[in-house]
Structures are given as C-alpha cells and as structure tokens.
DSSP file (Angstrom, degrees, kcal/mol; ACC not computed):
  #  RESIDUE AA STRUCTURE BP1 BP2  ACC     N-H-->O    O-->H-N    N-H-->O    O-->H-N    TCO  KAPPA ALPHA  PHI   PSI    X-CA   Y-CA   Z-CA
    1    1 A X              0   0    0      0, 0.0     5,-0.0     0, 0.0     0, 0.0   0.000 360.0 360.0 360.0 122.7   18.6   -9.5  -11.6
    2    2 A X     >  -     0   0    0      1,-0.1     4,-4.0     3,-0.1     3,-0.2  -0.226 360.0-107.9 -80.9 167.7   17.9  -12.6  -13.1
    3    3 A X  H  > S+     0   0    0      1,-0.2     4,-0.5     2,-0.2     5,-0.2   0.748 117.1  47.7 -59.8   0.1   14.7  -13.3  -15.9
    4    4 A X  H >> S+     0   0    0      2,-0.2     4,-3.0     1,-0.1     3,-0.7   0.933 111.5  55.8 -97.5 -39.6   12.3  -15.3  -13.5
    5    5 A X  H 34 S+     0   0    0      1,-0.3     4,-0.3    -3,-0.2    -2,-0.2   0.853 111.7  35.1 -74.2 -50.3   13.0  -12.7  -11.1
    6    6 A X  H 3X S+     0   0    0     -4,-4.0     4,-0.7     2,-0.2    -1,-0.3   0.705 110.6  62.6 -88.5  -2.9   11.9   -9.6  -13.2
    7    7 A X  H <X S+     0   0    0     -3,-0.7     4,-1.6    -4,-0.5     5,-0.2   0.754 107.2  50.4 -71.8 -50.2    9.0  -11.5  -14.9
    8    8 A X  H  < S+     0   0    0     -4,-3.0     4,-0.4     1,-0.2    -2,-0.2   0.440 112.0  40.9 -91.2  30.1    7.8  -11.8  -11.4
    9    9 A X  H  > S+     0   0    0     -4,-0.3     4,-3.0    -3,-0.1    -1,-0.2   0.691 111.8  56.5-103.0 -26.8    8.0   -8.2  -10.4
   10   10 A X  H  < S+     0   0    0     -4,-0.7    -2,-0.2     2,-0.2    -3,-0.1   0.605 113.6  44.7 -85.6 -29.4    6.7   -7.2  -13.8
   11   11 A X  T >< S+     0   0    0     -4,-1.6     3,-9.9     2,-0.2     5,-0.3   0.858 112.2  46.3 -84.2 -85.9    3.8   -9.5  -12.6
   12   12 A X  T 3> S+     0   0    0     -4,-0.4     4,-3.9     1,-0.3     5,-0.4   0.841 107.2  60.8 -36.1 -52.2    3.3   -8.3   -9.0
   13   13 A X  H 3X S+     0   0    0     -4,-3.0     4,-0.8     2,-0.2    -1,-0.3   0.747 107.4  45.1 -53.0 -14.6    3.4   -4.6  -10.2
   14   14 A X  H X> S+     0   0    0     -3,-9.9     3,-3.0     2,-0.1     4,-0.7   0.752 114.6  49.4-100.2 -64.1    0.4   -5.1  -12.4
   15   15 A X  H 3> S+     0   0    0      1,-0.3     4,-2.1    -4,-0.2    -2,-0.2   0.570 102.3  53.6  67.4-123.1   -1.0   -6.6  -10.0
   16   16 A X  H 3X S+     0   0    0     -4,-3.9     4,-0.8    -5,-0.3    -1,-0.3   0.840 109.2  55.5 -43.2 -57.8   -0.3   -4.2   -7.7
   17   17 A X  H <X S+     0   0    0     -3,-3.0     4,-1.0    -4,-0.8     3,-0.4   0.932 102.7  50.1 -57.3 -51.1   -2.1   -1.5  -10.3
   18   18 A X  H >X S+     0   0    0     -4,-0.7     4,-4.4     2,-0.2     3,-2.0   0.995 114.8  49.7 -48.5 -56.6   -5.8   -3.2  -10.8
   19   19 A X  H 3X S+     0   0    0     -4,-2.1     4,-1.1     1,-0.3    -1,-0.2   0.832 113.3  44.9 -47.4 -24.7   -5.8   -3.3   -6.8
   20   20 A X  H 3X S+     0   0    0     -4,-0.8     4,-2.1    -3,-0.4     6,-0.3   0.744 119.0  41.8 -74.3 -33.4   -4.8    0.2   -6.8
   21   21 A X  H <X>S+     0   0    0     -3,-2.0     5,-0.6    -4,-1.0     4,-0.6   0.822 114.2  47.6 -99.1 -22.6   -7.3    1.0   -9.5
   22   22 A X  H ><5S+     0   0    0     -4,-4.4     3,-3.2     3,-0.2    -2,-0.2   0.937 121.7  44.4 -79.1 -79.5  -10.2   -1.1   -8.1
   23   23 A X  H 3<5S+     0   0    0     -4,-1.1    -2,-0.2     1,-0.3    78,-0.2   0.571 121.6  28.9 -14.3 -70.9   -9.4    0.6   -4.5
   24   24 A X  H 3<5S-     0   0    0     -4,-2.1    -1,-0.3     2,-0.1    -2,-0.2   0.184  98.6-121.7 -96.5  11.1   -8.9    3.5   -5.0
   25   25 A X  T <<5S+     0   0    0     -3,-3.2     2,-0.2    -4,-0.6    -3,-0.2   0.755  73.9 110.9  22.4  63.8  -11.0    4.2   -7.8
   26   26 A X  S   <S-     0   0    0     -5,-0.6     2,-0.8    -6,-0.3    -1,-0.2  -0.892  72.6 -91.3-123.4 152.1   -7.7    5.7  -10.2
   27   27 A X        +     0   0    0     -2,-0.2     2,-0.4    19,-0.1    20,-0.2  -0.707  43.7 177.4 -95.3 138.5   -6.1    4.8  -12.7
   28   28 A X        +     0   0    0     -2,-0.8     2,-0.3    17,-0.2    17,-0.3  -0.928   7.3 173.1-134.9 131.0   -3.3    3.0  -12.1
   29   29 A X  E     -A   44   0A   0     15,-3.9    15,-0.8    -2,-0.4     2,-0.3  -0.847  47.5-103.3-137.0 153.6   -0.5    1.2  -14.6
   30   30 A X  E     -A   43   0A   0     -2,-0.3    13,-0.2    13,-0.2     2,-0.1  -0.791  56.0-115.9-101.5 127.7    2.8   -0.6  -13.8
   31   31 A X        -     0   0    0     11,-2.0     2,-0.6    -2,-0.3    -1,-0.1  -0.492  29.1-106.2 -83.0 144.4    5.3    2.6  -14.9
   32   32 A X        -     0   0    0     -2,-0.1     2,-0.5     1,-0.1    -1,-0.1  -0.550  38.6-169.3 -87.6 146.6    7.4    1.7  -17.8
   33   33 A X        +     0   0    0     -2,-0.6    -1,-0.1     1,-0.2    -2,-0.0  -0.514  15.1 169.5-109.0  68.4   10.7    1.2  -16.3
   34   34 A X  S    S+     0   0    0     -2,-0.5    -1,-0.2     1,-0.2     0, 0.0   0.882  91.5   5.7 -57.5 -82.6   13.9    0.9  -19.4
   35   35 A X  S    S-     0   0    0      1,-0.1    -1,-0.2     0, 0.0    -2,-0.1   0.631 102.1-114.5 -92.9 -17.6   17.0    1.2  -17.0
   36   36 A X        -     0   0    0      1,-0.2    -2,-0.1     2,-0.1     3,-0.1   0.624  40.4-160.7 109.7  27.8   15.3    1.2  -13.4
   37   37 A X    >   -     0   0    0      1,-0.1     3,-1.2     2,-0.1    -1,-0.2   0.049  23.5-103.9 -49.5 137.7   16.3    4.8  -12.6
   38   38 A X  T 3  S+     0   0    0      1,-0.2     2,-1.0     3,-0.0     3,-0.1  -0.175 108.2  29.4 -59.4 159.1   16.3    5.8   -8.8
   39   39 A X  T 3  S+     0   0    0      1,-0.2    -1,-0.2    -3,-0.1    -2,-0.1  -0.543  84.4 120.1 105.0 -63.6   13.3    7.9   -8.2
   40   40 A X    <   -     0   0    0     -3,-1.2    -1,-0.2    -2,-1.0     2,-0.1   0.145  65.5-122.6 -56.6 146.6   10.8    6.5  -11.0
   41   41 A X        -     0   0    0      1,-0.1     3,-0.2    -3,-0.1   -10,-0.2  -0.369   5.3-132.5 -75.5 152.1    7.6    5.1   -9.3
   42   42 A X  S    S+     0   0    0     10,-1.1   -11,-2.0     1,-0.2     2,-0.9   0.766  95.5  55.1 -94.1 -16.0    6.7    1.3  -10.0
   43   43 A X  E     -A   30   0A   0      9,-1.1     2,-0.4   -13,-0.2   -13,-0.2  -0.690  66.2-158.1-138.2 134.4    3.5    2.7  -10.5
   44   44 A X  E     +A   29   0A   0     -2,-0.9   -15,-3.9   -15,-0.8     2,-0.2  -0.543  32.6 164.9 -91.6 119.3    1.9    5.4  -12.7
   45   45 A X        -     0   0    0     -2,-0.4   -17,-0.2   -17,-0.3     5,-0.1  -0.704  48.6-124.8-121.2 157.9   -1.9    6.8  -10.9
   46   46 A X  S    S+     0   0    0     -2,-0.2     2,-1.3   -19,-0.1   -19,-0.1  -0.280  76.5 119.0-102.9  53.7   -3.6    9.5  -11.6
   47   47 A X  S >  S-     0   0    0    -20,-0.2     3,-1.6     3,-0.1    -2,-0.2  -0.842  70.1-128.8 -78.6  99.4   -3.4   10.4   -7.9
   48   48 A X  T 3  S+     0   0    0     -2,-1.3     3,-0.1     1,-0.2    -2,-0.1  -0.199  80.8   9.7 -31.6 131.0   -1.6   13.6   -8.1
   49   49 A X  T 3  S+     0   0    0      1,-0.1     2,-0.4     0, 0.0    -1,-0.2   0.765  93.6 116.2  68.6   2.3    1.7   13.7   -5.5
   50   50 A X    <   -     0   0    0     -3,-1.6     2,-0.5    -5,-0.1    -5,-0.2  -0.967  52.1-155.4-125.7 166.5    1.8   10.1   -4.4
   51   51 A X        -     0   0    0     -2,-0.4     2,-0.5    -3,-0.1    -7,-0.1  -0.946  10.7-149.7-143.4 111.8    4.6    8.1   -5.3
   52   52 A X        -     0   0    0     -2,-0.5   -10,-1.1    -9,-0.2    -9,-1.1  -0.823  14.6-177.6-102.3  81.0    3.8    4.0   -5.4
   53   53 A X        -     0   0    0     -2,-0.5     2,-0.6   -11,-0.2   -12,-0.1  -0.832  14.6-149.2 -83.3 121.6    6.8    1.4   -4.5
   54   54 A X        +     0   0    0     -2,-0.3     2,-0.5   -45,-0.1   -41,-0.1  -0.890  17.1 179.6-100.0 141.9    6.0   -2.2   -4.8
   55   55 A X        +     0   0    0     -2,-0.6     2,-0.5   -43,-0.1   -46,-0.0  -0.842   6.0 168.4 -95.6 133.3    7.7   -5.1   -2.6
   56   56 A X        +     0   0    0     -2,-0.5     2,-0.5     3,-0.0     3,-0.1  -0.993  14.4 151.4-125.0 138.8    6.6   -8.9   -3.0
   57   57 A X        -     0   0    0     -2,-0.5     3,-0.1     1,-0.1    -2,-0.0  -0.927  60.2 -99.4-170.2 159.6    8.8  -11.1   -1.3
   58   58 A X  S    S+     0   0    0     -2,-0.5     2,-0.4     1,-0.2    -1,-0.1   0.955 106.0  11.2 -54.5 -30.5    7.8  -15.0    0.3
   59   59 A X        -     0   0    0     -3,-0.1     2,-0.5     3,-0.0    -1,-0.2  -0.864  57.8-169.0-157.9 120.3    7.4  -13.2    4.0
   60   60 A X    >   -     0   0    0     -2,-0.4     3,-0.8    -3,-0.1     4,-0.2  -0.998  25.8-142.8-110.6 135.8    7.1   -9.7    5.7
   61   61 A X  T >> S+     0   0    0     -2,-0.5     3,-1.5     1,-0.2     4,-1.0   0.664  85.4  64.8 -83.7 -22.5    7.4  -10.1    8.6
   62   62 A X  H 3> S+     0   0    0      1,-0.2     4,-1.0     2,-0.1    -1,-0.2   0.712  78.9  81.4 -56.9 -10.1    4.5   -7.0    9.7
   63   63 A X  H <> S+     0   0    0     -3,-0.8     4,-2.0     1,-0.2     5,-0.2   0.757  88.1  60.0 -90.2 -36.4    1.7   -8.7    8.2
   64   64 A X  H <> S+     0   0    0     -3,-1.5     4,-2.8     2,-0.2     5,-0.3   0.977 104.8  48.2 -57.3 -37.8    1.9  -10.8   11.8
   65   65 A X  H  X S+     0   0    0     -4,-1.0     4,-3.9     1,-0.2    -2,-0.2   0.987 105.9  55.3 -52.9 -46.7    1.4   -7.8   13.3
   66   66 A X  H >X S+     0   0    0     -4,-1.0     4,-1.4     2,-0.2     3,-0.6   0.911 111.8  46.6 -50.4 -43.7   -1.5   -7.2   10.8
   67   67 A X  H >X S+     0   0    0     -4,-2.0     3,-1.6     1,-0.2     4,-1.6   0.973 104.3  56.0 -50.1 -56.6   -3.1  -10.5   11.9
   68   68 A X  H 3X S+     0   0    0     -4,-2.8     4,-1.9    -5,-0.2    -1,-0.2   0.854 106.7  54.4 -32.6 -46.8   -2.6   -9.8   15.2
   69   69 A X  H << S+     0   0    0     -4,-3.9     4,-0.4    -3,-0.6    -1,-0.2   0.751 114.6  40.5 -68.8 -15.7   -4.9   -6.3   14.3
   70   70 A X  H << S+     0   0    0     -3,-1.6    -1,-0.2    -4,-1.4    -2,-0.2   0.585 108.4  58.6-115.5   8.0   -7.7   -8.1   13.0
   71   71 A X  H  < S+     0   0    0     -4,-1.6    -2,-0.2    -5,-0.2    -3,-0.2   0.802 114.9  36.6 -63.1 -58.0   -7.5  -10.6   15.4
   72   72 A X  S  < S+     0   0    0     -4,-1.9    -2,-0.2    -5,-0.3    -3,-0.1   0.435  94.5 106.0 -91.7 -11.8   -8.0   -8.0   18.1
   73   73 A X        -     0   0    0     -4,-0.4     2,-0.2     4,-0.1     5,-0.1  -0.399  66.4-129.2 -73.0 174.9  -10.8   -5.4   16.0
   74   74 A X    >   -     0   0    0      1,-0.1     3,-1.4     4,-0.0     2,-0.1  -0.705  54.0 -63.4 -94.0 155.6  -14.3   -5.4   17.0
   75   75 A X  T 3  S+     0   0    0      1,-0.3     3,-0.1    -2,-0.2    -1,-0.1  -0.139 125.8  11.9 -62.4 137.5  -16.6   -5.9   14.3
   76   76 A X  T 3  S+     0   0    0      1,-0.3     2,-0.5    -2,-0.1    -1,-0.3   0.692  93.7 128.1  57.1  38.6  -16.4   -2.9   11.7
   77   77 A X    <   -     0   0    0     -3,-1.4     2,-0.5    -7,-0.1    -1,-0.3  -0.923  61.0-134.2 -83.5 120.9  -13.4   -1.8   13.3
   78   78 A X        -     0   0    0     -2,-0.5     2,-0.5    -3,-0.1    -8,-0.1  -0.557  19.3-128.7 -97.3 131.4  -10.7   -1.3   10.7
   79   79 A X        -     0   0    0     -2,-0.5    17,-0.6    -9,-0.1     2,-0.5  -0.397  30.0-179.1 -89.6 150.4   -7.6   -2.8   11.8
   80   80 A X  B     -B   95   0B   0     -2,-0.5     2,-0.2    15,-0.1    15,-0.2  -0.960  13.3-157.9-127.9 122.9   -4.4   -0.5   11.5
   81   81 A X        -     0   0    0     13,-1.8     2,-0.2    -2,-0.5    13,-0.1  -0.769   7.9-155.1 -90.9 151.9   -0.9   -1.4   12.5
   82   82 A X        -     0   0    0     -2,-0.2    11,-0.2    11,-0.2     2,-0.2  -0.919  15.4-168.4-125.6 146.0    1.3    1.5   13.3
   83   83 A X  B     +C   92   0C   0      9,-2.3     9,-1.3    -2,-0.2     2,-0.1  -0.558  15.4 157.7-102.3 132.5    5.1    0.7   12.7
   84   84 A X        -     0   0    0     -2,-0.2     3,-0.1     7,-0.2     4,-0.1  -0.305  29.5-134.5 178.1 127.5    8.5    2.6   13.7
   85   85 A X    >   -     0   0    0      1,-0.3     3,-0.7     2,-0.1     2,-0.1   0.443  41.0 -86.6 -94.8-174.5   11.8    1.5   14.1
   86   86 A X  T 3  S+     0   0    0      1,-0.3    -1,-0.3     3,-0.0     3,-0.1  -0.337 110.0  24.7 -84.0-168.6   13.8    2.5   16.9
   87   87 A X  T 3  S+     0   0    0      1,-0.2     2,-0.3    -3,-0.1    -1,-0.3   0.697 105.3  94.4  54.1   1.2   15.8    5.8   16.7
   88   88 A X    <   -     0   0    0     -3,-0.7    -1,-0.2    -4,-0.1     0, 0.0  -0.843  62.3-158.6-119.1 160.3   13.4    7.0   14.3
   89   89 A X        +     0   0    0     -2,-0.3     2,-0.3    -3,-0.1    -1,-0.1   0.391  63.4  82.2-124.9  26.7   10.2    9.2   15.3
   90   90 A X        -     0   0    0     -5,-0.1     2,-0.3     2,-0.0    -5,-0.0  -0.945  59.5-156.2-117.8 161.7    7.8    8.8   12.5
   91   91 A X        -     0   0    0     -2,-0.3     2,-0.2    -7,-0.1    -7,-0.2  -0.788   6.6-151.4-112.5 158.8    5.3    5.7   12.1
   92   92 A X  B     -C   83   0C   0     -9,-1.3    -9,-2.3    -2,-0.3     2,-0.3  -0.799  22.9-110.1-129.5 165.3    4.0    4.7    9.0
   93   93 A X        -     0   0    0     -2,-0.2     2,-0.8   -11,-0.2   -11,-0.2  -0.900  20.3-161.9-129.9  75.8    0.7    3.0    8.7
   94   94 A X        +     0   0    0     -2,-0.3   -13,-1.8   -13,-0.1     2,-0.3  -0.548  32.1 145.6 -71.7  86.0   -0.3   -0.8    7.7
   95   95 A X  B     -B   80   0B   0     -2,-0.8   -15,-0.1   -15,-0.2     5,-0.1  -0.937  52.0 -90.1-148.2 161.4   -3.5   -1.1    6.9
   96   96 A X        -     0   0    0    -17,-0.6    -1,-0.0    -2,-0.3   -18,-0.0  -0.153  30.1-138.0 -65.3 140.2   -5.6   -3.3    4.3
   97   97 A X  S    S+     0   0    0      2,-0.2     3,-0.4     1,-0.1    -1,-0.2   0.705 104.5  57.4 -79.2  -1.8   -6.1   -1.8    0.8
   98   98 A X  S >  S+     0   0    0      1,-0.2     3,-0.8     2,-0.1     4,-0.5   0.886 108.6  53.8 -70.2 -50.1   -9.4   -2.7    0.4
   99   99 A X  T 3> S+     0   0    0      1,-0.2     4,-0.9     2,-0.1     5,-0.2   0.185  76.6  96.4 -52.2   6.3   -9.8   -0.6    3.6
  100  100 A X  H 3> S+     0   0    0     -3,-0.4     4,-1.7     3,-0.2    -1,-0.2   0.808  91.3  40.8 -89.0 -33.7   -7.9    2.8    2.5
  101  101 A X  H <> S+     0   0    0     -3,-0.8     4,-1.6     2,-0.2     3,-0.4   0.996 110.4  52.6 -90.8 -59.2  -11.3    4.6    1.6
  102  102 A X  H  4 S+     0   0    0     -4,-0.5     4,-0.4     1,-0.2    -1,-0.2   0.776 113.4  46.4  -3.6 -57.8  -13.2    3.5    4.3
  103  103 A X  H >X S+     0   0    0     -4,-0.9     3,-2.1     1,-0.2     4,-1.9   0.997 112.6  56.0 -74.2 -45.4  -10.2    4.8    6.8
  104  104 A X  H 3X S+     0   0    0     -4,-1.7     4,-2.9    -3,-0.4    -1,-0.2   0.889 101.5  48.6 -37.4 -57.2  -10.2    8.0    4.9
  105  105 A X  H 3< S+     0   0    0     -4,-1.6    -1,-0.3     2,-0.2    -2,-0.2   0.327 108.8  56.0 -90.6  22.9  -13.5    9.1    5.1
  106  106 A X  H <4 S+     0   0    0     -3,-2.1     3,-0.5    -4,-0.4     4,-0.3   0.633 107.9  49.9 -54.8 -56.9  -13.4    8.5    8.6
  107  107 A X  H >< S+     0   0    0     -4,-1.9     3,-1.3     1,-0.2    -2,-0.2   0.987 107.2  53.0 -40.2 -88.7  -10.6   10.7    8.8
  108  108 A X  T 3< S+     0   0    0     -4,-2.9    -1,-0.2     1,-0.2    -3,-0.1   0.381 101.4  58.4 -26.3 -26.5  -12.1   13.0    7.1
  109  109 A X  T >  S+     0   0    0     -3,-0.5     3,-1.4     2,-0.1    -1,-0.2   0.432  84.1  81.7 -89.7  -3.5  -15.4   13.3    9.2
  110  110 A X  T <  S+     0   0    0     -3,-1.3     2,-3.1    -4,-0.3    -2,-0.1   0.567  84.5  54.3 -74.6 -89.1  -13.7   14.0   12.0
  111  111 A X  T 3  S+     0   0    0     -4,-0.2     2,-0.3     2,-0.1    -1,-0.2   0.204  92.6 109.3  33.1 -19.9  -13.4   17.8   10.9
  112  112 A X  S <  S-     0   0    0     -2,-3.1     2,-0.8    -3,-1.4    -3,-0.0  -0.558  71.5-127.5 -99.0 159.0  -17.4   17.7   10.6
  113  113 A X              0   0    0     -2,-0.3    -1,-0.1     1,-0.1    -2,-0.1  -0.659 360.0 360.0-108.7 118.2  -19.6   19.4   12.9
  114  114 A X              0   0    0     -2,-0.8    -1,-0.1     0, 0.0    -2,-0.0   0.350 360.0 360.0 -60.8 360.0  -22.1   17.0   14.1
C-alpha cells in the first residue's frame, strides 16, 4: 500500500471516529493498527461487542440506492436501504449515521405498551 494511500485511510478512519462519537454519543478513536492484523477493528468505541470497519473509496455504488430511499421517504420518515446479494439470506442495513439513534429508539418502542 502505497504512502498517499494510507495517509488517506489514516484520515478517513478519524474521520470515521468523531462521526461515530458525535452519533452515537461514544467514544470513538481510529485503533492503532502496527502490522494490520486480520481481525483488529479500524475503530476502537466504547460500545461494548461491536466491531467498526471503515471503507472510503471514489464510488459505492449503494449509496444510489440510498438516494433513491430519500427520494421516496415522506417527511420524518427515515430512509433505510436493505441489501443482500443473491444466494445469501441475510440483509444488512444502509442507513444514514446521523439517523442510527433516531431508528433505534423506534425500534425500541415497539416493545412498549401503548
């Protein structure tokens, strides 16, 4: 991996952390990485049990889809892609990160007795 190339992951992973930590109100640090060992998270939270990988790259190509979801919400609707390839049976879940608590404690009320 060349140096322009790891300057800008080094970038995007902090980044990555403030957004995490403003968001999600955690604390969140680009993990220090010496040799890049499989496993290690690119970012160190105190959220217990989640495990942070970032990507940057010039175009992913869901993020149309995301337009496409916020194209289509009604207002204060939060829009949510879900994704999943074929031959595989789980989706995973595309959705803004300003928007993660919001959808949570949505989530969460559903369980509540009205």
């Amino acid at each position: 991996m060349g140096s322009l190339s790891r300057q800008k992951g080094k970038r995007i992973e902090r980044e990555a952390a403030k957004a995490v930590s403003s968001a999600l109100l955690c604390e969140a640090r680009r993990s220090v990485q010496f040799c890049g060992k499989a496993g290690d998270a690119d970012l160190t939270t105190t959220l217990e049990g989640v495990h942070f990988e970032v990507k940057a790259r010039a175009s992913h190509g869901c993020l149309r889809f995301m337009e496409q979801a916020e194209e289509d919400a009604r207002d204060g609707e939060i829009p949510v892609v879900l994704l999943r390839e074929d031959g595989d049976t789980r989706f995973f879940v595309l959705v803004d990160l300003e928007q993660v608590r919001t959808l949570a404690a949505k989530i969460a009320r559903i369980g509540e007795i009205p």
